[in-house]
N, CA, C and O of each residue as an XYZ file, in Angstrom:
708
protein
N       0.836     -1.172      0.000
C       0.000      0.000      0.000
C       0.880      1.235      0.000
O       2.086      1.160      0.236
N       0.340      2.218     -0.233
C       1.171      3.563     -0.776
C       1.263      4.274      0.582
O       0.649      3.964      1.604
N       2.002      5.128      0.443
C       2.382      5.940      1.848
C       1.751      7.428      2.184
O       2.388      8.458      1.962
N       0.786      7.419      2.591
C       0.161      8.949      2.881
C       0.693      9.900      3.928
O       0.372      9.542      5.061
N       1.423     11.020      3.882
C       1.513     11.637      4.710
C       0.880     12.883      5.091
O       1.262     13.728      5.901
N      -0.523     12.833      4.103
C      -1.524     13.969      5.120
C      -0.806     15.827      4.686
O      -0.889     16.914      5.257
N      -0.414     15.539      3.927
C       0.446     16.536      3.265
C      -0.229     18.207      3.994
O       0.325     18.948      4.806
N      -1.442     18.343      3.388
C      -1.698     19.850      3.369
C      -2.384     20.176      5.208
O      -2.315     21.058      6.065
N      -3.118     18.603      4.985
C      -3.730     18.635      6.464
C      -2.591     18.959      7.955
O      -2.787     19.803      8.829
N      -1.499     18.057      7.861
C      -0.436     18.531      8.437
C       0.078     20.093      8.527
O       0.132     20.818      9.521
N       0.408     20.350      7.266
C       0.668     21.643      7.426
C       0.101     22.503      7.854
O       0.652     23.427      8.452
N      -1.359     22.400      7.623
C      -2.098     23.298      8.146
C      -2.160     23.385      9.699
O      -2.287     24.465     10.277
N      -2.050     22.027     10.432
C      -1.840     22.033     11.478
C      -0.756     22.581     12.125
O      -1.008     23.422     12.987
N       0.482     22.275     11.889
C       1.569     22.719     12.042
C       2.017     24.672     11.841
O       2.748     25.409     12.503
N       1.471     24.819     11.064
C       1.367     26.355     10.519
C       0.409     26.892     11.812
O       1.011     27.778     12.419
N      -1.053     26.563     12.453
C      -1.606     26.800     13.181
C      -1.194     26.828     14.897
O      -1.470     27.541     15.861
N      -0.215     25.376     14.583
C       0.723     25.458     16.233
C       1.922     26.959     15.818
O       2.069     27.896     16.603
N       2.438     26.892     14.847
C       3.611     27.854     14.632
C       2.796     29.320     14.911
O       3.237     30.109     15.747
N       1.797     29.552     14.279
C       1.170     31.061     14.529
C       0.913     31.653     16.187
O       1.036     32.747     16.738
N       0.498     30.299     16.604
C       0.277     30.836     18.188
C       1.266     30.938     18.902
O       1.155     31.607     19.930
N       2.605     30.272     18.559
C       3.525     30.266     18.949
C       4.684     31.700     18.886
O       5.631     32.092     19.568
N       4.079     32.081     17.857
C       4.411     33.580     17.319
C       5.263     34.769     18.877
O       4.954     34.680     20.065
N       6.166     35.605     18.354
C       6.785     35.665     19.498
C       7.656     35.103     20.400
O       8.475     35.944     20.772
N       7.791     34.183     20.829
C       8.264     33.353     22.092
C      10.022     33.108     21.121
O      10.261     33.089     19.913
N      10.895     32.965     22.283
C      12.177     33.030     22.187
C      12.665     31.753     21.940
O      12.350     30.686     22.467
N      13.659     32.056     20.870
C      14.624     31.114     20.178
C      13.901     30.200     19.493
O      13.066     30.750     18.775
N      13.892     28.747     19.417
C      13.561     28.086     18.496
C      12.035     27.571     18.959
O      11.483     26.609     18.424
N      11.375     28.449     20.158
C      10.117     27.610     20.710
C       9.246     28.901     19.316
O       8.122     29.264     19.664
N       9.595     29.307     18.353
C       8.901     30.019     17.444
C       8.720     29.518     16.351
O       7.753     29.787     15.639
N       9.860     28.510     15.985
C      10.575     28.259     15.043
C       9.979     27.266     14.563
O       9.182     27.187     13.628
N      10.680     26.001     15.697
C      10.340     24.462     15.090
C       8.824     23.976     16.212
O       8.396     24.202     17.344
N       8.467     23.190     14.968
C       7.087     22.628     15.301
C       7.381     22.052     16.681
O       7.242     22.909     17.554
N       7.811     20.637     17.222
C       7.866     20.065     18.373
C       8.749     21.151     19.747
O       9.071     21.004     20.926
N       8.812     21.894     19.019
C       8.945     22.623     20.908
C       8.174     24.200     20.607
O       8.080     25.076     21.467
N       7.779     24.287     19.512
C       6.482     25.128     20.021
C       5.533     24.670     20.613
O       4.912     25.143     21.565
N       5.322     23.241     19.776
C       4.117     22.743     21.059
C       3.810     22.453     22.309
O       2.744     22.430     22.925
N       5.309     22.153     22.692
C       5.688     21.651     24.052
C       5.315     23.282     24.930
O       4.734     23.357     26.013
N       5.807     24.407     24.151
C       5.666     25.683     24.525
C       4.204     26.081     25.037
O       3.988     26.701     26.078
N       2.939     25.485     23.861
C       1.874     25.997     23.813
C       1.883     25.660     25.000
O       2.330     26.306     25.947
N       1.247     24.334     25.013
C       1.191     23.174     26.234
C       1.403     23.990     27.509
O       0.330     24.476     27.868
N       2.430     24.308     28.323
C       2.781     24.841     29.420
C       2.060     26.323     29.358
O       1.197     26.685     30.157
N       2.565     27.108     28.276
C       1.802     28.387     28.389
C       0.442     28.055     28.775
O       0.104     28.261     29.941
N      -0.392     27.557     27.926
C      -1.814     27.516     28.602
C      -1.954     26.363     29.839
O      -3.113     26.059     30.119
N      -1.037     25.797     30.486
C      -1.329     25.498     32.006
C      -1.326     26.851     32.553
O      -2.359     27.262     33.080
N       0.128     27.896     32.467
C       0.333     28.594     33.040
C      -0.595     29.304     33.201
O      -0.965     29.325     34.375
N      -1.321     30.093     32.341
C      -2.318     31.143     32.265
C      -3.698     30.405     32.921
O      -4.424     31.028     33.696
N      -3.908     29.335     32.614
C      -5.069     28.891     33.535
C      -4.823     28.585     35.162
O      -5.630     28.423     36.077
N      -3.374     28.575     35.130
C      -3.229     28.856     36.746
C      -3.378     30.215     36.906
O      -4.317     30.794     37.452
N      -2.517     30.632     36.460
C      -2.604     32.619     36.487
C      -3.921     33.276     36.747
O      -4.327     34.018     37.641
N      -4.397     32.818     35.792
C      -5.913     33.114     36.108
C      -6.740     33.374     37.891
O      -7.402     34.195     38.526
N      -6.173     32.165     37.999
C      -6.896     31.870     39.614
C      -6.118     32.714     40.502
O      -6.778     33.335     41.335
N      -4.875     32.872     40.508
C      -3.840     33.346     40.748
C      -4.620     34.826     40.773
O      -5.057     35.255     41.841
N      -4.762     35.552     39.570
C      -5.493     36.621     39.484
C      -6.239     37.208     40.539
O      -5.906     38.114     41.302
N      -7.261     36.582     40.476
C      -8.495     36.257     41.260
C      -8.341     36.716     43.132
O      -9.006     37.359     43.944
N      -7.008     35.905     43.126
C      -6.585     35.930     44.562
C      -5.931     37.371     44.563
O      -6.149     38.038     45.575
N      -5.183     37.926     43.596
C      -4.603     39.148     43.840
C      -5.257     40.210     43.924
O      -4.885     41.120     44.665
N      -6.393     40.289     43.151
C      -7.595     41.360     42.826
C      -8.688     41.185     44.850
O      -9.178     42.134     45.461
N      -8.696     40.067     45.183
C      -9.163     40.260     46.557
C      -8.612     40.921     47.899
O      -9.055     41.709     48.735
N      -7.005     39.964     47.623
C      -6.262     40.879     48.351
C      -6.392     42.642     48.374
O      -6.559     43.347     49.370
N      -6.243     43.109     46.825
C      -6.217     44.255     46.807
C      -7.451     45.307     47.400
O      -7.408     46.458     47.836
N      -8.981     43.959     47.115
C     -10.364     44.796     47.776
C      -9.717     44.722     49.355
O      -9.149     45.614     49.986
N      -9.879     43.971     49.565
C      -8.947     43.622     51.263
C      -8.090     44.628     51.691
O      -8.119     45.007     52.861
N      -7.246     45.154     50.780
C      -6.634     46.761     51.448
C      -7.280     47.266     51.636
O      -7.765     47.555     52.730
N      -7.589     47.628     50.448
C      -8.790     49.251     50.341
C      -9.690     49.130     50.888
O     -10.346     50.171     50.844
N     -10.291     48.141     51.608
C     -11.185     47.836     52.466
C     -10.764     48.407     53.955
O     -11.252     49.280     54.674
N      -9.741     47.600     54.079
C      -9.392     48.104     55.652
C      -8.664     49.282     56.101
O      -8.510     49.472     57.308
N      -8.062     50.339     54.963
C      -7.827     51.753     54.971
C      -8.657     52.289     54.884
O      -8.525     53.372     55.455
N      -9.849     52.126     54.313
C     -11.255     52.929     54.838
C     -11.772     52.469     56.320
O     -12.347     53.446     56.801
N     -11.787     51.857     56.832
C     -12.354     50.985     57.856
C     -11.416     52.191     58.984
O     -11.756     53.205     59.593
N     -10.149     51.449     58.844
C      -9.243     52.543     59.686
C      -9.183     53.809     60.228
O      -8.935     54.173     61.377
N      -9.599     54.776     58.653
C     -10.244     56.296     58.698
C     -11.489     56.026     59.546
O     -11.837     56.981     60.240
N     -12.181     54.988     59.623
C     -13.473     54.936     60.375
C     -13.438     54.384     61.702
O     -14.490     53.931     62.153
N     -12.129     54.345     62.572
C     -11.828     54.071     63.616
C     -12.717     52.680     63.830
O     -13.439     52.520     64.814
N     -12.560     51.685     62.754
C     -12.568     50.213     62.818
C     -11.306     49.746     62.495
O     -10.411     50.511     62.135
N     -11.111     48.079     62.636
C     -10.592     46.831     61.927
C     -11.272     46.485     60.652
O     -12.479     46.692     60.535
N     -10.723     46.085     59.902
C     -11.330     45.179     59.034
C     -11.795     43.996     58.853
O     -12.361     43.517     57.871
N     -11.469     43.449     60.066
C     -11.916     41.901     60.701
C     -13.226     42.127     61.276
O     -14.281     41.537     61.044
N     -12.993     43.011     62.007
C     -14.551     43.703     63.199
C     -15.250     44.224     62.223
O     -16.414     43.833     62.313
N     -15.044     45.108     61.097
C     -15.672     45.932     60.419
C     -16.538     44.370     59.420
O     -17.714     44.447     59.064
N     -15.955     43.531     59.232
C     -16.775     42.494     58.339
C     -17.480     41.312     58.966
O     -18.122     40.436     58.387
N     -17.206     41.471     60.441
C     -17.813     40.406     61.282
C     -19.413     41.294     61.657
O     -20.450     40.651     61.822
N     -19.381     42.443     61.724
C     -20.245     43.223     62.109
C     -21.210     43.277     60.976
O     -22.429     43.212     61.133
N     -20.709     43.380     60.014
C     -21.350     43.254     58.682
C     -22.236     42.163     58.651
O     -23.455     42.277     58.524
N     -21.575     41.023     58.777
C     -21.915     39.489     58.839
C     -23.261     39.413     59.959
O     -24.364     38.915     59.735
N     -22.809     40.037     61.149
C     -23.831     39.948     62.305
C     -25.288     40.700     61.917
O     -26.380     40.460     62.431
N     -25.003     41.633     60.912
C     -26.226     42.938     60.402
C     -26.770     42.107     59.699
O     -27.989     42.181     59.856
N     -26.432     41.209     58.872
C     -26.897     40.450     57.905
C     -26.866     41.194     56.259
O     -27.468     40.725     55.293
N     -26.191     42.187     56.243
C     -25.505     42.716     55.184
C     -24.625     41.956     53.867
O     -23.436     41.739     54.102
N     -25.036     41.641     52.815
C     -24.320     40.919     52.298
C     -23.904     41.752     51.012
O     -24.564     41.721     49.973
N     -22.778     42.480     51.175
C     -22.037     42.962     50.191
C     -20.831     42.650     50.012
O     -20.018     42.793     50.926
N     -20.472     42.151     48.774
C     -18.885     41.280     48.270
C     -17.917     42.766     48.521
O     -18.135     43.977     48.474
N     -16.682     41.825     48.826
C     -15.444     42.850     48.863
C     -15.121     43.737     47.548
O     -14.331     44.674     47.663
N     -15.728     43.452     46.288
C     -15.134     44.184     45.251
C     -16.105     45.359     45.375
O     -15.762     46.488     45.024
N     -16.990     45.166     45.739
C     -18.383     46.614     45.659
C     -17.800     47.284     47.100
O     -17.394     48.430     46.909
N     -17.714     46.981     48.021
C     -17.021     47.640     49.839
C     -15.874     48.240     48.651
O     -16.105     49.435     48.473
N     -14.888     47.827     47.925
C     -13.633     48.371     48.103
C     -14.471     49.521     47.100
O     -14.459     50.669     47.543
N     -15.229     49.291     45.728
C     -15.442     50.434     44.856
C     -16.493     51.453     45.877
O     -16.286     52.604     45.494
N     -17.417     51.466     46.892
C     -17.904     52.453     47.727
C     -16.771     53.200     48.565
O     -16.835     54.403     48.818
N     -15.748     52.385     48.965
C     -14.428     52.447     50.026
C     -13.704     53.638     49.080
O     -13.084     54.425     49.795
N     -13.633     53.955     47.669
C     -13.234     54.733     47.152
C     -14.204     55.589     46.459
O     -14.100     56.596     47.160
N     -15.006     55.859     45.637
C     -16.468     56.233     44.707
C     -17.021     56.805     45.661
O     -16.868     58.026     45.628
N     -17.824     56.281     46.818
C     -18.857     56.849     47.932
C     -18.892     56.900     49.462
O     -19.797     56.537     50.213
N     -17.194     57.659     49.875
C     -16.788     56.877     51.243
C     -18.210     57.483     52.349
O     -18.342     57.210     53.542
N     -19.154     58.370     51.477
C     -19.741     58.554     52.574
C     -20.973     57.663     52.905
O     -21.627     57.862     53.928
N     -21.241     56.790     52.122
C     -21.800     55.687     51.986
C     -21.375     54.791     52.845
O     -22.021     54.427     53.828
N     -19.987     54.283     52.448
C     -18.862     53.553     53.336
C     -19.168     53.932     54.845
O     -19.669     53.255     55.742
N     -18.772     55.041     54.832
C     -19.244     55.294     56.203
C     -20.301     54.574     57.153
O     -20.124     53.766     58.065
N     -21.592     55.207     56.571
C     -22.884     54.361     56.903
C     -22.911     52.865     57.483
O     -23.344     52.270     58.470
N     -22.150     52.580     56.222
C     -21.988     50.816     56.783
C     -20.999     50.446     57.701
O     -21.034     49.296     58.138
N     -20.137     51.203     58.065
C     -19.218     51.227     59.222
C     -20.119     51.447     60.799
O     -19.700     50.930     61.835
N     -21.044     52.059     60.763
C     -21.835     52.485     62.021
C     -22.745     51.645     61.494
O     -23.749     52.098     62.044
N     -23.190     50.611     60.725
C     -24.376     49.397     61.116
C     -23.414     48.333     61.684
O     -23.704     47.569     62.605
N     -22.143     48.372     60.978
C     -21.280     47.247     61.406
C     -21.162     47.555     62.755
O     -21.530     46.647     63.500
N     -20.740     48.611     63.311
C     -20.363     48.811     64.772
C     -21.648     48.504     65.902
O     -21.638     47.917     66.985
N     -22.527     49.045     65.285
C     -24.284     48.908     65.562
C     -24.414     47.337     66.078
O     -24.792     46.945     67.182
N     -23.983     46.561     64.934
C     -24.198     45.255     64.763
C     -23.223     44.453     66.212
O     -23.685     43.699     67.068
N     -21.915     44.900     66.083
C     -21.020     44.598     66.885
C     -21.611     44.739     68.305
O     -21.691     43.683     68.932
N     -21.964     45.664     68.812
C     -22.625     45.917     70.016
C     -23.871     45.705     70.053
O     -24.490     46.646     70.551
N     -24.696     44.556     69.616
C     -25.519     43.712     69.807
C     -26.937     44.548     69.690
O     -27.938     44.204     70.319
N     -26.901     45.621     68.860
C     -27.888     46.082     68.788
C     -28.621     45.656     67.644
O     -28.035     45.289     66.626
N     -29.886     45.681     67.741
C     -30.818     45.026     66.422
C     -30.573     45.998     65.580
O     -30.406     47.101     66.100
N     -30.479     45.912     64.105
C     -30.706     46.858     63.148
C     -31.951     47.312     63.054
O     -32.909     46.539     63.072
N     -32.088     48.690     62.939
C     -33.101     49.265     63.365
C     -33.639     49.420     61.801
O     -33.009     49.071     60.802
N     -35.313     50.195     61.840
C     -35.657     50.109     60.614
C     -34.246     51.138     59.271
O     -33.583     50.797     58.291
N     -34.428     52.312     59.998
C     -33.459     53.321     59.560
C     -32.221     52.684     58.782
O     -31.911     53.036     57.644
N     -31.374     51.463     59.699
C     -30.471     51.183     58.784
C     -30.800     50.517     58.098
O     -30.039     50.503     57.131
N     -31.918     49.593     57.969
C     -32.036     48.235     56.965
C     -32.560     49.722     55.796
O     -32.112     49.452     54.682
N     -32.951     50.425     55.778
C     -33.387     51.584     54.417
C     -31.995     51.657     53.926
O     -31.838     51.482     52.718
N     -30.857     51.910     54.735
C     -29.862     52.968     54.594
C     -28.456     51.666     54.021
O     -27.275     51.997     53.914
N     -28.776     50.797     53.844
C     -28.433     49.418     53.227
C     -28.848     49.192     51.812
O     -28.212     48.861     50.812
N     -30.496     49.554     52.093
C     -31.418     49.415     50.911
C     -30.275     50.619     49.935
O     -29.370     50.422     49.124
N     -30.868     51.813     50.502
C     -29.952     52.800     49.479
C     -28.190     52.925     49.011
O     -27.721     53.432     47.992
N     -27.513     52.298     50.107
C     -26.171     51.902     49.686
C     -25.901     50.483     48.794
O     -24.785     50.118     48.423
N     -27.516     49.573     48.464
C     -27.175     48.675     47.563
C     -27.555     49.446     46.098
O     -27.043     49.063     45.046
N     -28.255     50.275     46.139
C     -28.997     51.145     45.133
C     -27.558     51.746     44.696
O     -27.340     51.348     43.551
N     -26.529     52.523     45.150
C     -25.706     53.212     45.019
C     -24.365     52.252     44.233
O     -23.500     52.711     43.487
N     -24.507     51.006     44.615
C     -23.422     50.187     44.253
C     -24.312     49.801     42.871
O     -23.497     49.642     41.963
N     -25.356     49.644     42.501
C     -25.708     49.556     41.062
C     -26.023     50.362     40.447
O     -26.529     50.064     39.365
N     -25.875     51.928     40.848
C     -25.883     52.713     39.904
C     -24.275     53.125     39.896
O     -24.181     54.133     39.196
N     -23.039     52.755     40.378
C     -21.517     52.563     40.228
C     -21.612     51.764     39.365
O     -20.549     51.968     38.778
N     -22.336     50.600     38.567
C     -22.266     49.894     37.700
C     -21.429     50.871     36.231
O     -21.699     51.879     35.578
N     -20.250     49.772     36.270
C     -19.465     49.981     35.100
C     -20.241     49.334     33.847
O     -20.174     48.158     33.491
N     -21.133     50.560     33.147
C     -21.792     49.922     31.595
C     -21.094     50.061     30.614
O     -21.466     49.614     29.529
N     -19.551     50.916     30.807
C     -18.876     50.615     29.822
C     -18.363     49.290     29.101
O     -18.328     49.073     27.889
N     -17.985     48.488     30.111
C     -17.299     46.857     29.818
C     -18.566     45.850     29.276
O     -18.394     44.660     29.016
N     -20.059     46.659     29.139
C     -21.490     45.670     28.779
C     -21.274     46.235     27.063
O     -20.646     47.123     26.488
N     -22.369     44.931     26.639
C     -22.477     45.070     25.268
C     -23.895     46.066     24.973
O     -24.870     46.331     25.675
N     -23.506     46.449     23.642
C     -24.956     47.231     23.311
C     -26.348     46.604     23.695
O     -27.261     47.105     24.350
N     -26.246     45.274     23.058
C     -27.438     44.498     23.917
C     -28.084     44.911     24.722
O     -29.115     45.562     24.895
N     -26.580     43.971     25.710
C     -27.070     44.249     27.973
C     -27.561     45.189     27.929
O     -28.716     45.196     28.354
N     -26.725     47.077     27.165
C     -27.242     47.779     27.894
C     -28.758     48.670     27.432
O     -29.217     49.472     28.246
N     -29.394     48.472     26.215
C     -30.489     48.147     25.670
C     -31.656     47.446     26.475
O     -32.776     47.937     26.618
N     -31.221     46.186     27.001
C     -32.106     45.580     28.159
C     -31.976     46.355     29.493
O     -32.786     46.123     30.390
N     -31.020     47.240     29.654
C     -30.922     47.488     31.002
C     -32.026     48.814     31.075
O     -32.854     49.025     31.961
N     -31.709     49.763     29.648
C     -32.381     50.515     29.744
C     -33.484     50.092     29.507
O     -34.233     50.970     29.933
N     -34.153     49.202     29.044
C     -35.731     48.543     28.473
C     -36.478     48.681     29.938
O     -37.445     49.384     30.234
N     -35.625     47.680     30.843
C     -35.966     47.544     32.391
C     -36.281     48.855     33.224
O     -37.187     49.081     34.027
N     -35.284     49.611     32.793
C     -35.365     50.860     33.573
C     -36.195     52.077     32.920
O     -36.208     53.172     33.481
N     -36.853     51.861     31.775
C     -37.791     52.709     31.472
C     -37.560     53.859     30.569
O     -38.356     54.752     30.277
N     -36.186     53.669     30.129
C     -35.585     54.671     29.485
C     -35.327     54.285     27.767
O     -34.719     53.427     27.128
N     -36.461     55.861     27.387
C     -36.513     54.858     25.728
C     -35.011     55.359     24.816
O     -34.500     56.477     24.876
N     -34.608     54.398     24.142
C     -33.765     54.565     23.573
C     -34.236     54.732     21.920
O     -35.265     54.145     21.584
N     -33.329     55.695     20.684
C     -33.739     56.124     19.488
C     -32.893     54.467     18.903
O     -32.255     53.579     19.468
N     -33.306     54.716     17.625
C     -32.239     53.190     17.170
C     -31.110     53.859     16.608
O     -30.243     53.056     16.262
N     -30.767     55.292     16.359
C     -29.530     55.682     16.361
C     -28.606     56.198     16.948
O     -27.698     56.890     16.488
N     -28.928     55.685     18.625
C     -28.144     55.847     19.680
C     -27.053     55.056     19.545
O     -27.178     53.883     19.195
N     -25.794     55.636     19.820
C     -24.454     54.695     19.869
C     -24.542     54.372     21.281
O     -25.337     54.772     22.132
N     -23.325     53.370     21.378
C     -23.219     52.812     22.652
C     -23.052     54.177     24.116
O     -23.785     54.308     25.097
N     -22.048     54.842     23.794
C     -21.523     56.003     24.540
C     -22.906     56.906     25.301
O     -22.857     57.153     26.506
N     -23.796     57.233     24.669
C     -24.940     57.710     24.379
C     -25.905     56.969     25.059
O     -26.727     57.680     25.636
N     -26.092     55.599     25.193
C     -26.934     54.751     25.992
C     -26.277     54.688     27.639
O     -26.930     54.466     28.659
N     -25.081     54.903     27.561
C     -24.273     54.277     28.882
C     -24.431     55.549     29.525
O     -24.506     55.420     30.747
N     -24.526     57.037     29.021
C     -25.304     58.415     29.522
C     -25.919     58.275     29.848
O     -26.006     58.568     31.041
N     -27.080     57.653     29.146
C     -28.569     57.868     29.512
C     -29.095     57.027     30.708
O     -29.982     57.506     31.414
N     -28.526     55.648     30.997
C     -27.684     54.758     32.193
C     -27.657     55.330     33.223
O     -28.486     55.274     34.131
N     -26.189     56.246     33.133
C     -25.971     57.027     34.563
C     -26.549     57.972     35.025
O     -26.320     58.340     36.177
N     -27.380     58.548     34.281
C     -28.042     59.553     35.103
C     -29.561     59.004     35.742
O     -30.235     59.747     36.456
């Protein structure tokens, strides 16, 4: 029987490992078997990185969390146990964007946390004043990073008519105010 070696199909493959490989030093650019070996590890790496990420971006709410807390003559341990006790459930990335955007907001939730800490019931006043600091963290909503779509539905929801020759820029206005 005759000998097939897959001629164009190969190449094409090979041409496709070489393109992604594009960049990278010395011969991991070059030759087919150690670009691949290259790909290979790069994308472990980055899917660790990733998570990796994840952990660095918390840490960082985790500062900026507890340098506001500080100015507010709290901890950041006490300041989120108190939280916890209020029954307040706001993630560290929205605390750190109020912690900078609306410290006087921040504030607020520093005296339910303390409130909370000293075993006092949350009174009606703060469960409102929660209500309006969750209101405040979704109108901080970044609609730049949404698609025309999302933000089409967002305005649909919110009552705000849009022309059909509104650009994106123009909808994400009409959004924030």
């Amino acid at each position: 029987m005759t000998r097939v070696k897959g001629g164009a199909v190969s190449k094409n493959r090979r041409r496709k490992v070489l393109k992604q490989a594009k960049g990278y030093f010395g011969s991991k650019h070059r030759l087919y078997k150690t670009a691949q070996e290259q790909l290979f590890h790069s994308g472990s790496y980055s899917y660790n990185d990733r998570k990796k990420r994840a952990n660095d971006f918390r840490k960082l709410w985790i500062t900026r969390i507890n340098a506001a807390c500080r100015a507010n003559d709290i901890i950041y341990s006490k300041f989120i146990n108190g939280l916890r006790k209020a029954d307040v459930t706001i993630n560290r990335k929205m605390l750190s964007e109020l912690a900078i955007f609306a410290p006087e907001e921040f504030t607020k939730l520093v005296v339910i946390s303390k409130e909370a800490l000293e075993g006092k019931t949350i009174k009606k006043e703060s469960k409102e004043i929660v209500e309006q600091v969750e209101k405040t963290v979704e109108s901080k909503k970044d609609y730049s990073k949404l698609t025309v779509v999302e933000l089409k539905s967002l305005a649909a929801d919110a009552g705000i008519e849009l022309n059909s020759s509104m650009k994106k820029a123009d909808i994400v206005e009409a959004l924030s105010k």
